[in-house]
Each structure stands twice: as structure tokens, then as C-alpha cells.
C-alpha positions, 0 to 999 in steps of 0.5 A: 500500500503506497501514499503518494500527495501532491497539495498545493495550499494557501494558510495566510501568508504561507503557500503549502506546496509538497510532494511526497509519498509513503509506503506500505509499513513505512513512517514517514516523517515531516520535520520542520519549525512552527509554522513550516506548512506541516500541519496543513499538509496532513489535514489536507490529506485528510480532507479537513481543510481545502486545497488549492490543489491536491492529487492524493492517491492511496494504490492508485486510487484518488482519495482527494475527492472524498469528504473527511469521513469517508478518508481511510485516514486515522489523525492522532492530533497534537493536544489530542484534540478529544471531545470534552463532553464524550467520555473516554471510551465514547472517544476513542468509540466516535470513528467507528460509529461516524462511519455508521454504527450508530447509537444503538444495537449490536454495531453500537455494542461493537464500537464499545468493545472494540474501544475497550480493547484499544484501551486496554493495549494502549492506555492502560490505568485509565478510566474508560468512563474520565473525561478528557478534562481529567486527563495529563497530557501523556494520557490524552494523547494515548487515548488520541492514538486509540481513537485513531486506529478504532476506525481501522484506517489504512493511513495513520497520522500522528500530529506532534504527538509529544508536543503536550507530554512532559518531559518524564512522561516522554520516554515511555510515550516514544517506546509506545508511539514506536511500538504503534508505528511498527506494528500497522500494516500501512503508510504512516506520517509523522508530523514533529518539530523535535529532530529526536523524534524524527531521527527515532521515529521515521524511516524516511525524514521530509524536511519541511521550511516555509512550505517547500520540502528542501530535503528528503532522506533516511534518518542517517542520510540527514544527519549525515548531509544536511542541505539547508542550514536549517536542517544542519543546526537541528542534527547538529552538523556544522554546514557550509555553502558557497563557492570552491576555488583552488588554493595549493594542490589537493586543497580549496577554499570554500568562501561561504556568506559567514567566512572562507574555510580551507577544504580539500579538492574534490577528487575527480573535480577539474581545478578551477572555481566550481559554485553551489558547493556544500560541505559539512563537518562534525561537531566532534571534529572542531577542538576549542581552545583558550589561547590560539592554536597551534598545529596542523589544523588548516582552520582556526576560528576566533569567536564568541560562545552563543550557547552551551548546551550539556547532553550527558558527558558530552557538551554542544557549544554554539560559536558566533565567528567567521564561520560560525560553528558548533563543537563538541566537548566534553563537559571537563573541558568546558570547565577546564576553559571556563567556556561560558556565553558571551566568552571568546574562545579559539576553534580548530578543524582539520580540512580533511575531516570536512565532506564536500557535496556539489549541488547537482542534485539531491544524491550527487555527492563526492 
């Protein structure tokens, strides 16, 4: 089973224009910032807001012409988005009879325990007869992802869905959501702003920025080769893009918008300027230093320190300098230098430990 979308949408001053597909048991996962068109797409696909054009096909069959109730599409929403009056089973119960097991009767009885059952596996301790109103986030939105799969949608959606949890609550809702994910038999959309749930969660990433998709990859290949700078600064990579003109053999220089750094030539390239090269460089490989460094290091940068952020051991310094950078530490050397915002500090990098891409195309690389 494949999902294929091509939408073209107007939201205020934004024009949602994407193309994507989905296949059968793979999640698909659309990361972009607040307000990147991420949202609008999947409720387009779900027929709950109107295009200005969209060709949505499931096996080859239109599904764009159907009214929303009529779409074989489970949403999970961001907030879970439950009906406050409806108690907890008569929500996760609503799609199956919106799709014509009504109130009464053995259909009615169905929906009861087919909810029942969902609630059991996925949310567990909870109340059946609660209101939403009752519940924490976390809880909500197990019973958003309960009430998604009651209707046995052949597409299932998942909006933000950790956007509302807390964060002790996040962990066991992710191993949930990964467990969801995995186990249905269809296309799956993951709608997130948080690269750790792109990069745990999808199979494939489509990254998303002021309503056009600029890159799409498996998790490794993003991370591995981001080609905006909005994707670079969420996996963390260092990226930088400009044009390439020959310094002493084997080697160049890379003059981006941000400063020139000194990289090695493209093996293969004819020798003369080439535009449109991208490169990218490790967190890990950029040393810090208190005093300018001396060495082999054919890039050294003096800046001051943006931010540093603690991940375990391990410390993520963000640096304003020509280029701009972000390093990887650890947190004894940061406070061995006493790196703190607002500090100035010395970065190094070797020119062999940058990759170079030529923007030919999405998977031209060297």
C-alpha cells in the first residue's frame, strides 16, 4: 500500500506546496519549525481543510475527492484534540460509529468493545468512563492514538504527538508511539518539530521550511548531509555553502556568506572555481581552545560562545565567528576553559575531516 500527495495550499501568508509519498509499513516523517506548512499538509490529506490543489492517491486510487469521513485516514492530533463532553471510551468509540454504527444495537455494542480493547493495549490505568478534562497530557494523547486506529484506517497520522507530554512522561510515550508505528500494516506520517523524534521515529525524514520540502532522506542520510542550514543546526552538523576555488594542490577554499574555510579538492573535480558547493563537518571534529592554536589544523576560528548546551558527558557549544560553528566537548573541558556565553574562545578543524557535496542534485555527492 503506497501514499503518494501532491497539495498545493494557501494558510495566510504561507503557500503549502509538497510532494511526497509513503509506503506500505513505512513512517514517514515531516520535520520542520512552527509554522513550516506541516500541519496543513496532513489535514489536507485528510480532507479537513481545502486545497488549492491536491492529487492524493492511496494504490492508485484518488482519495482527494472524498469528504473527511469517508478518508481511510486515522489523525492522532497534537493536544489530542478529544471531545470534552464524550467520555473516554465514547472517544476513542466516535470513528467507528461516524462511519455508521450508530447509537444503538449490536454495531453500537461493537464500537464499545472494540474501544475497550484499544484501551486496554494502549492506555492502560485509565478510566474508560474520565473525561478528557481529567486527563495529563501523556494520557490524552494515548487515548488520541486509540481513537485513531478504532476506525481501522489504512493511513495513520500522528500530529506532534509529544508536543503536550512532559518531559518524564516522554520516554515511555516514544517506546509506545514506536511500538504503534511498527506494528500497522500501512503508510504512516509523522508530523514533529523535535529532530529526536524524527531521527527515532521515521524511516524516511521530509524536511519541511516555509512550505517547500528542501530535503528528503533516511534518518542517517540527514544527519549525515544536511542541505539547508536549517536542517544542519537541528542534527547538529556544522554546514557550509558557497563557492570552491583552488588554493595549493589537493586543497580549496570554500568562501561561504559567514567566512572562507580551507577544504580539500574534490577528487575527480577539474581545478578551477566550481559554485553551489556544500560541505559539512562534525561537531566532534572542531577542538576549542583558550589561547590560539597551534598545529596542523588548516582552520582556526576566533569567536564568541552563543550557547552551551550539556547532553550527558558530552557538551554542544554554539560559536558566533567567521564561520560560525558548533563543537563538541566534553563537559571537563568546558570547565577546564571556563567556556561560558558571551566568552571568546579559539576553534580548530582539520580540512580533511570536512565532506564536500556539489549541488547537482539531491544524491550527487563526492
Amino acid at each position: 500500500m503506497v501514499l503518494e500527495a501532491e497539495i498545493e495550499v494557501r494558510r495566510g501568508d504561507v503557500t503549502v506546496a509538497a510532494a511526497f509519498s509513503a509506503g506500505d509499513r513505512e513512517t514517514v516523517g515531516l520535520l520542520g519549525p512552527n509554522g513550516a506548512g506541516k500541519t496543513t499538509i496532513v489535514e489536507t490529506i485528510a480532507g479537513l481543510v481545502p486545497a488549492a490543489s491536491a492529487r492524493i492517491l492511496l494504490d492508485d486510487e484518488p482519495i482527494h475527492d472524498l469528504p473527511p469521513e469517508r478518508r481511510p485516514i486515522g489523525i492522532a492530533f497534537q493536544d489530542g484534540v478529544l471531545f470534552p463532553h464524550l467520555s473516554v471510551m465514547e472517544n476513542v468509540a466516535f470513528p467507528v460509529r461516524a462511519r455508521g454504527a450508530r447509537s444503538r444495537g449490536a454495531r453500537s455494542r461493537g464500537a464499545r468493545a472494540h474501544a475497550l480493547e484499544l484501551l486496554e493495549r494502549l492506555a492502560p490505568g485509565i478510566d474508560p468512563g474520565a473525561k478528557p478534562g481529567t486527563l495529563s497530557g501523556g494520557e490524552r494523547q494515548r487515548v488520541a492514538l486509540a481513537r485513531a486506529l478504532a476506525g481501522t484506517p489504512r493511513v495513520l497520522i500522528l500530529d506532534e504527538p509529544l508536543s503536550a507530554v512532559d518531559v518524564s512522561a516522554r520516554a515511555e510515550l516514544r517506546a509506545l508511539l514506536r511500538r504503534t508505528l511498527r506494528g500497522f500494516a500501512g503508510p504512516r506520517l509523522l508530523v514533529t518539530h523535535d529532530p529526536v523524534e524524527a531521527m527515532t521515529l521515521a524511516d524516511r525524514v521530509v524536511v519541511l521550511e516555509s512550505g517547500r520540502i528542501t530535503q528528503t532522506g533516511t534518518p542517517d542520510e540527514i544527519r549525515d548531509a544536511p542541505r539547508t542550514r536549517y536542517a544542519a543546526d537541528l542534527v547538529g552538523m556544522n554546514l557550509f555553502a558557497g563557492r570552491l576555488t583552488p588554493l595549493e594542490a589537493g586543497a580549496g577554499a570554500l568562501e561561504t556568506a559567514d567566512g572562507v574555510v580551507t577544504v580539500p579538492w574534490p577528487e575527480g573535480m577539474a581545478v578551477g572555481p566550481i559554485d553551489d558547493v556544500l560541505a559539512t563537518l562534525a561537531p566532534a571534529d572542531v577542538a576549542l581552545h583558550a589561547v590560539r592554536p597551534e598545529g596542523s589544523a588548516r582552520n582556526v576560528v576566533h569567536g564568541v560562545v552563543d550557547e552551551v548546551a550539556i547532553l550527558g558527558d558530552r557538551a554542544r557549544v554554539r560559536l558566533s565567528g567567521s564561520p560560525r560553528l558548533v563543537a563538541e566537548i566534553t563537559t571537563g573541558s568546558v570547565a577546564r576553559m571556563a567556556i561560558r556565553s558571551g566568552g571568546a574562545v579559539w576553534a580548530s578543524f582539520k580540512a580533511v575531516e570536512i565532506h564536500l557535496m556539489v549541488e547537482r542534485g539531491p544524491t550527487d555527492t563526492l
